[in-house]
Wavefront OBJ file of the C-alpha trace (Angstrom):
o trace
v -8.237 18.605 12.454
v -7.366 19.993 9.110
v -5.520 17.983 6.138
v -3.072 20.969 6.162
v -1.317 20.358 9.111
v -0.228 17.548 7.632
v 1.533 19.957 4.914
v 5.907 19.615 4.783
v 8.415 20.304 1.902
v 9.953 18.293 -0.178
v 12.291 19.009 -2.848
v 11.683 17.254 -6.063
v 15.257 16.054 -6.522
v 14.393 13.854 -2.493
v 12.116 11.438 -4.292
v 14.051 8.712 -4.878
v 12.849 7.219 -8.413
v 15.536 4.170 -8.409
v 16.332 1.251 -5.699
v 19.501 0.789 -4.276
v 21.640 -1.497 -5.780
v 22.253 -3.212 -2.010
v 18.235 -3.809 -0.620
v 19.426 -3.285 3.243
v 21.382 -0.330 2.421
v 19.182 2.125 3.047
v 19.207 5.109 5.956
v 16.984 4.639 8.881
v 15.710 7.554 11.189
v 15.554 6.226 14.598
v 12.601 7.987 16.291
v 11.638 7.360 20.836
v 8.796 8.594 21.278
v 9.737 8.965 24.943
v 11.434 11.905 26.584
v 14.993 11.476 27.733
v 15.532 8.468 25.325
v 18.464 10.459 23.991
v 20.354 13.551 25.358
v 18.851 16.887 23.473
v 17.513 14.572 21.019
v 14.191 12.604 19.907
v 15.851 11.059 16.618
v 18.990 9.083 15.436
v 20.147 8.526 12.079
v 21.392 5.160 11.699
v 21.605 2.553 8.517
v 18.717 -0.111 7.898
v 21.591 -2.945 8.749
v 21.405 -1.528 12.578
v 17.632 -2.770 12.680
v 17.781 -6.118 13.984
v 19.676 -4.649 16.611
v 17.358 -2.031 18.051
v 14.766 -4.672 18.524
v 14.071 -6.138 21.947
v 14.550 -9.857 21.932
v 11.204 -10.358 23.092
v 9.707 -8.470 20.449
v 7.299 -9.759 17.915
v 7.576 -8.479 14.092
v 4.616 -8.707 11.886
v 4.990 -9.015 8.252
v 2.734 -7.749 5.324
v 3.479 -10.430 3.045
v 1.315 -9.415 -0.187
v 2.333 -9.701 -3.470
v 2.481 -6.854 -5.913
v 0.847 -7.984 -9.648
v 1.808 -6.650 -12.930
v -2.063 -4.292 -12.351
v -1.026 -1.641 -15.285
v -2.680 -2.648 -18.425
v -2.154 -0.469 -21.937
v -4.159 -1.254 -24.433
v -6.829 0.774 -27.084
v -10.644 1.890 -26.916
v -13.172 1.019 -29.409
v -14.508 4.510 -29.106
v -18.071 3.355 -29.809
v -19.166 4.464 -26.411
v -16.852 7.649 -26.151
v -17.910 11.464 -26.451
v -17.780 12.596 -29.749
v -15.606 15.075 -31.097
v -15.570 17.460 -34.401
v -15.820 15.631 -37.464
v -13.590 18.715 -38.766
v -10.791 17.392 -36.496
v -8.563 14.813 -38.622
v -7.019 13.212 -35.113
v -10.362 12.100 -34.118
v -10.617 8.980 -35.394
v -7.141 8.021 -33.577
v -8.208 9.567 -30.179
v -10.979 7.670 -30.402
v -9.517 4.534 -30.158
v -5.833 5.515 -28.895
v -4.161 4.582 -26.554
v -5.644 3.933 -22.171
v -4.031 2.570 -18.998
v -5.784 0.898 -16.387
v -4.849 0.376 -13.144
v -6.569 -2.545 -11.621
v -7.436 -1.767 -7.743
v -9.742 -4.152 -6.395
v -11.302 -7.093 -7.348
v -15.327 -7.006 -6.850
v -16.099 -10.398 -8.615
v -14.596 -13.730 -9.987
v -17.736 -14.579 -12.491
v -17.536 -12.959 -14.400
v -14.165 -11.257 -13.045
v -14.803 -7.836 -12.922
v -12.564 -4.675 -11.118
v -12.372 -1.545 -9.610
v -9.758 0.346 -11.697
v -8.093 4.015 -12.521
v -8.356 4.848 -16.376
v -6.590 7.489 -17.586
v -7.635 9.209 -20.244
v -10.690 8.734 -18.336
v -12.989 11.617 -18.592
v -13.909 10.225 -22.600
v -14.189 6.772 -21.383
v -18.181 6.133 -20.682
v -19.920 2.732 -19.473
v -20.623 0.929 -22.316
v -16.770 1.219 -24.021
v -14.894 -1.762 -25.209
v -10.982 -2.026 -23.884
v -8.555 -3.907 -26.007
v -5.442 -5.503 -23.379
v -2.034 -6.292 -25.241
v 1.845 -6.068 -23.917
v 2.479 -4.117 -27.226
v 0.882 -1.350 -29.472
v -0.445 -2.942 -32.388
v -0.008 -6.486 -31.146
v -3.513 -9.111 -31.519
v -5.415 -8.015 -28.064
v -5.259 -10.832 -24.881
v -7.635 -9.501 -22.514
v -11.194 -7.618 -23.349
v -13.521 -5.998 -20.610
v -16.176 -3.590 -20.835
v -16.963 -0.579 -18.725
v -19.728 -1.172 -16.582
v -20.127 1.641 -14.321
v -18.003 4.540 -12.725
v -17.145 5.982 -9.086
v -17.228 9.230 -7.290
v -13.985 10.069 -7.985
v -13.605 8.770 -11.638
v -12.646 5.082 -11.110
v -14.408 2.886 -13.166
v -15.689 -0.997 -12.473
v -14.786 -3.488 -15.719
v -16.231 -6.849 -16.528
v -13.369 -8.880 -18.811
v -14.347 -11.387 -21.247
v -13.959 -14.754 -19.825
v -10.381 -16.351 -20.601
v -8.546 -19.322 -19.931
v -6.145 -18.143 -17.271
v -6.677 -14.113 -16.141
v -3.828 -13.826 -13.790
v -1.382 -15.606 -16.028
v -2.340 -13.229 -19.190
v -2.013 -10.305 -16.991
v 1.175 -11.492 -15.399
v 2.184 -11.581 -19.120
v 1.182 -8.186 -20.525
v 0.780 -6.324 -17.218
v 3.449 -3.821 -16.250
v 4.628 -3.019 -13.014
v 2.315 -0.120 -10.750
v 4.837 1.993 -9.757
v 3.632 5.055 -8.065
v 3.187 8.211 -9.431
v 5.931 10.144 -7.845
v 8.614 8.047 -9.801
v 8.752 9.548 -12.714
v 9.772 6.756 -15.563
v 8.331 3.740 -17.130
v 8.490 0.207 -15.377
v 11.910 -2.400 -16.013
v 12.044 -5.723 -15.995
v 14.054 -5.449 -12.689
v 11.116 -3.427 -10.855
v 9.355 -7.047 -10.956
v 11.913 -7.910 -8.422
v 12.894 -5.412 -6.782
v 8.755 -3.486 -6.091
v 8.517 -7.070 -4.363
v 9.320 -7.821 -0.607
v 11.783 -10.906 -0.702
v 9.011 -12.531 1.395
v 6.096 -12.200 -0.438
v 3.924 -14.797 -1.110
v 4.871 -17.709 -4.120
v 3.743 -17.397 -6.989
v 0.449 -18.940 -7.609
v -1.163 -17.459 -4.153
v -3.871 -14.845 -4.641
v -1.924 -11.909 -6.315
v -3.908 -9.063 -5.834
v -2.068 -6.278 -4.596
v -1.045 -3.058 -6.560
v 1.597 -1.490 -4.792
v 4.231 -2.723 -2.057
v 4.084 -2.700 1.046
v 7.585 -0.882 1.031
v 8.760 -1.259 4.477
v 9.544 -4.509 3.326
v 11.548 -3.888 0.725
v 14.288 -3.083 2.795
v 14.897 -6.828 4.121
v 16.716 -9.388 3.129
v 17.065 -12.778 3.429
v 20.553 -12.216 5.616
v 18.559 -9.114 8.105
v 15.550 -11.753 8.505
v 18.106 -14.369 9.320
v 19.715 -12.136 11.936
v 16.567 -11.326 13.416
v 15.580 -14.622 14.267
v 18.956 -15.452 15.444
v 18.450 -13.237 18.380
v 15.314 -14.767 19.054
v 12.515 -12.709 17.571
v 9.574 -14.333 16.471
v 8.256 -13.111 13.617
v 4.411 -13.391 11.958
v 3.161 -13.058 8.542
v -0.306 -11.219 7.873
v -1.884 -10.572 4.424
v -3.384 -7.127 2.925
v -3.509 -6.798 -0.823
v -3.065 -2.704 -1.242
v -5.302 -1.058 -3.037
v -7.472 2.068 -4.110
v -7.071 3.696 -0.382
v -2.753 3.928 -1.482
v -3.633 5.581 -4.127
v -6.723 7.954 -3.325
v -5.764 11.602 -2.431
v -6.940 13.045 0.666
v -9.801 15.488 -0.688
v -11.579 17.069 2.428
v -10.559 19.902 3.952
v -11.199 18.163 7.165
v -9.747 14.701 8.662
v -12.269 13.432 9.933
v -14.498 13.728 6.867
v -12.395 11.711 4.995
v -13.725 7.868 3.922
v -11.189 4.911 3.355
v -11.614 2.531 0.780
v -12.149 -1.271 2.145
v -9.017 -3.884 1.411
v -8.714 -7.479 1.670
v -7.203 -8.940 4.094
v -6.164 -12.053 5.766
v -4.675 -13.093 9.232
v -3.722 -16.915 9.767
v -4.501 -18.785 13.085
v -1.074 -19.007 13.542
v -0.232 -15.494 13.406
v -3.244 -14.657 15.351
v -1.967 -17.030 17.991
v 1.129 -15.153 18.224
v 0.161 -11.783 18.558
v -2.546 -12.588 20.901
v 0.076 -14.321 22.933
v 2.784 -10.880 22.732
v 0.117 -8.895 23.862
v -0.755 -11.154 26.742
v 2.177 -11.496 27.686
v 3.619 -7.542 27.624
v 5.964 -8.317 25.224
v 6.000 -5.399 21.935
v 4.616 -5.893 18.443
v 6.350 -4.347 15.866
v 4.539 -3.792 12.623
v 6.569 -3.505 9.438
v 4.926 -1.121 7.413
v 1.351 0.834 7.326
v -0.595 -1.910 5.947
v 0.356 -4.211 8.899
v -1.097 -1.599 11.220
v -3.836 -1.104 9.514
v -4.522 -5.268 9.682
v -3.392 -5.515 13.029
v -6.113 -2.536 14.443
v -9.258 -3.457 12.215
v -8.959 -6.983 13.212
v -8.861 -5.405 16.936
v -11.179 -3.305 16.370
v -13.784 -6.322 15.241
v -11.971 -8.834 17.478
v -15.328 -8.491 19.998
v -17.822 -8.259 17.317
v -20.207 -11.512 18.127
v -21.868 -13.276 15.317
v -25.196 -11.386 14.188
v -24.478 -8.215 15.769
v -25.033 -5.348 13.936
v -21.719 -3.445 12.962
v -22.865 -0.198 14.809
v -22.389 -2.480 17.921
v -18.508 -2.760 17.771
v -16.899 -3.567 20.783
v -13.030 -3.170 20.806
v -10.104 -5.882 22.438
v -6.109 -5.850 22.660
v -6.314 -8.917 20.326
v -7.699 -10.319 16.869
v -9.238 -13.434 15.470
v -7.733 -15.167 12.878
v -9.546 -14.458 9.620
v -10.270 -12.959 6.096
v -11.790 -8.892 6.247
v -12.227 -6.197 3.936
v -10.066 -3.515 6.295
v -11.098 0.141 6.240
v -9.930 1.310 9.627
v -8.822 5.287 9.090
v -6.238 6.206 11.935
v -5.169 9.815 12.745
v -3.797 11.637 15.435
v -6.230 10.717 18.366
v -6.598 7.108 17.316
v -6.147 4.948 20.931
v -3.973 1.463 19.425
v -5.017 -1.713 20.584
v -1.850 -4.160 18.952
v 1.226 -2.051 17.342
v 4.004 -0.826 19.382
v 6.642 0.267 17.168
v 6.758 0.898 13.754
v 8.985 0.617 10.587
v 7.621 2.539 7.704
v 9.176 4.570 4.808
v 8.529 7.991 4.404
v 5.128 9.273 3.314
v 3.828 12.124 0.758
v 2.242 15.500 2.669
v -1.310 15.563 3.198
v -1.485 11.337 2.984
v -3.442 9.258 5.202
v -0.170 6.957 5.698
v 1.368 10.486 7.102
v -1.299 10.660 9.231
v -1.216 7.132 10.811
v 2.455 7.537 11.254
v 1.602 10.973 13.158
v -1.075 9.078 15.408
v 1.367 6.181 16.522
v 4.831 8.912 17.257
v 2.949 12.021 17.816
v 1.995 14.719 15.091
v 4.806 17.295 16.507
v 7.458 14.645 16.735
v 6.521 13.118 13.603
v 6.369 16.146 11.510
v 9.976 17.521 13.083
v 11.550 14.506 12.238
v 10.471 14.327 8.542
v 11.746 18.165 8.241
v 15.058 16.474 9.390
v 14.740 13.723 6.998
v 14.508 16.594 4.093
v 17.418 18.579 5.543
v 19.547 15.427 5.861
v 18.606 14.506 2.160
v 16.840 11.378 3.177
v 15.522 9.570 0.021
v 11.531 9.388 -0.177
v 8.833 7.163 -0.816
v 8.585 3.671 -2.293
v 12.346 3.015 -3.450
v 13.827 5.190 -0.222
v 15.090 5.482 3.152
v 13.055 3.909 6.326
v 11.837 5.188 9.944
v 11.119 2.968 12.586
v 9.186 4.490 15.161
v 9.394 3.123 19.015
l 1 2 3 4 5 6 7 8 9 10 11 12 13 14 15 16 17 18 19 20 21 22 23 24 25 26 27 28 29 30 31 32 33 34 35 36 37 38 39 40 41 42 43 44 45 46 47 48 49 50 51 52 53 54 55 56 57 58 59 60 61 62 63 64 65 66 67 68 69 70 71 72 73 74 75 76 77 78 79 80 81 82 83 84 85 86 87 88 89 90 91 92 93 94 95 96 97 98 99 100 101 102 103 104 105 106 107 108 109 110 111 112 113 114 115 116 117 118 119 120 121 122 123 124 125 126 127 128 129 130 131 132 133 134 135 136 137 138 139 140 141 142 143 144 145 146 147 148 149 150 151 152 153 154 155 156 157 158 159 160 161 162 163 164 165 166 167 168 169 170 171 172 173 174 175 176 177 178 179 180 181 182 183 184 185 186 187 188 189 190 191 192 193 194 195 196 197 198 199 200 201 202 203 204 205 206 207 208 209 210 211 212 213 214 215 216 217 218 219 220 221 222 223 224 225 226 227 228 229 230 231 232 233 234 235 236 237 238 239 240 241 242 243 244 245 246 247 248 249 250 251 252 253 254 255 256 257 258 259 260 261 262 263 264 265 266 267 268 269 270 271 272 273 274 275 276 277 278 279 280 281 282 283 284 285 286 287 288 289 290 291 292 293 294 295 296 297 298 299 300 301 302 303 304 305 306 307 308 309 310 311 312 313 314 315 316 317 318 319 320 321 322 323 324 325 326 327 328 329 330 331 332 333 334 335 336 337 338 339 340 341 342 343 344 345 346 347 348 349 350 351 352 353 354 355 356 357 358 359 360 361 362 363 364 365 366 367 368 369 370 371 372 373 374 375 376 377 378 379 380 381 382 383 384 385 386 387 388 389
């Protein structure tokens, strides 16, 4: 299966770089994957406020309740480790130690805490370089890590210098990771509004870098009316990291590696899922990173103590637990939990594109987004919503 098939259109002015003022007041693209669901049809275009509605009452909705850190850092170089450039060039000196954003990824250690990150300018930055952490240009440095090693695709691993209270400094002079695609610098409101209004309280382990933005939809008042019609609903954890952000750069699928993510399902979410699927009823993940959870748990669900991991065996349930998740589902991919699906929509060529295609069918799938861009759907992070069923 080629990473081209997986190739659609999208004109610039479709990527939606601000949030609605109104959370729920999105569009939603109502997708059956069954024949005959609607006359001539396979999609509806509805509003996000019609969701609670078009679930079953029996259903079970599964959360992704993560919560997004301030992981950009800006800061300066010492330069005592970087390339070297013409003494003849006056800027030098100032490139030398200018100006670099990190994006923290993953952490790999607590002590000394050290990350996975994405430095950009990166390609001057060697192992060995001081970084410098402040909220403002100039301003007397907070944090102070040193490179210690680089990836295969240019991300590098940094050790900080030990400090009081890491999260709390970055939480002061981190910004915001908002994705690529939306093309301006971070606001104060982004802190609440790149946050799901369920995400966990402050003080829990804050480690993911980007929403999970399915969520972002809800509200307090849709969440309300969803349990008022007797839904249960569960909350899993996966902190988001590298694998949201890392292009797809095979030419084939199935070539393609993910990278590992933390994640966490409670006994009491466990309980409930395993008790849905028992009992026939649907699970409805919100989001990719819920499906993701949901089917590597499955996937590992049989796995007996000591067994080697080549020796896998697969179950329509999970065990409550922590993980590192690195599951990679495509078009072929049998699912074990998730029934139906709300996600946003997804850039061409992703691995979230993918998944979607493997749960509602690559033909389907791929039609209805070419819809979504005719009917000047918003995309991405701050847009419009498709729940799959």
């Amino acid at each position: 299966m080629l990473v081209s098939d997986f190739q659609y259109d999208l004109p610039p002015e479709r990527i939606a770089q601000e949030p609605l003022a109104d959370r729920a007041g999105s569009r939603l693209l109502h997708v059956n994957r069954f024949n005959g669901a609607w006359p001539g049809q396979s999609w509806q275009d509805r509003k996000f406020r019609e969701f609670p509605d078009l679930m079953r009452p029996d259903d079970l909705l599964v959360l992704n309740n993560t919560r997004v850190f301030p992981a950009r850092l800006y800061g300066h170089r010492s330069g005592q480790r970087a390339q070297p450039l013409s003494p003849h060039n006056p800027a030098a000196r100032d490139f030398l130690r200018g100006q670099v954003e990190v994006l923290l990824t993953r952490q790999v250690a607590d002590d000394p805490i050290e990350w996975e990150c994405l430095v950009r300018p990166g390609r001057k930055i060697g192992i060995g370089e001081k970084l410098y952490f402040s909220y403002l240009p100039g301003a007397p440095p907070e944090l102070e890590a040193e490179v210690t090693g680089r990836g295969s695709f240019g991300e590098r691993r940094i050790r900080f210098a030990p400090v009081a209270d890491f999260f709390a400094r970055v939480e002061r002079i981190g910004h915001v990771p908002l994705p690529p695609y939306i093309d301006r610098d971070d606001r104060a409101a982004d802190r609440e509004r790149y946050q799901t209004v369920y995400a966990q309280t402050p003080g829990s382990m804050e480690r993911s870098v980007a929403a999970p933005t399915a969520g972002l939809h809800f509200t307090p008042e849709i969440l309300q009316q969803i349990r008022a019609r007797g839904i249960k609903i569960a909350e899993i954890t996966l902190h988001i990291g590298l694998g949201t952000f890392q292009p797809v750069r095979t030419e084939k699928v199935e070539d393609h590696k993910m990278h590992r993510e933390w994640y966490e399902i409670p006994a009491e979410a466990a309980q409930a899922i395993n008790r849905a699927k028992a009992e026939g009823r649907r699970v409805v993940a919100v989001g990719t990173t819920t499906v993701r959870t949901l089917e590597h748990a499955a996937e590992f669900a049989g796995k007996l103590a000591g067994k080697r991991a080549a020796e896998r065996t697969s179950k329509n349930s999970v065990e409550a637990g922590r993980g590192e998740a690195d599951v990679f589902i495509y078009p072929g991919y049998r699912f074990r939990i998730v029934d139906a699906l709300l996600t946003n929509f997804h850039l061409p060529q992703s691995t979230l594109l993918m998944l979607v295609c493997a749960l509602g069918g690559k033909e389907l799938v791929m039609d209805a987004y070419r819809h979504a861009v005719e009917a000047e759907y918003r995309f991405y992070s701050y847009g419009d919503c498709m729940f799959i069923e």
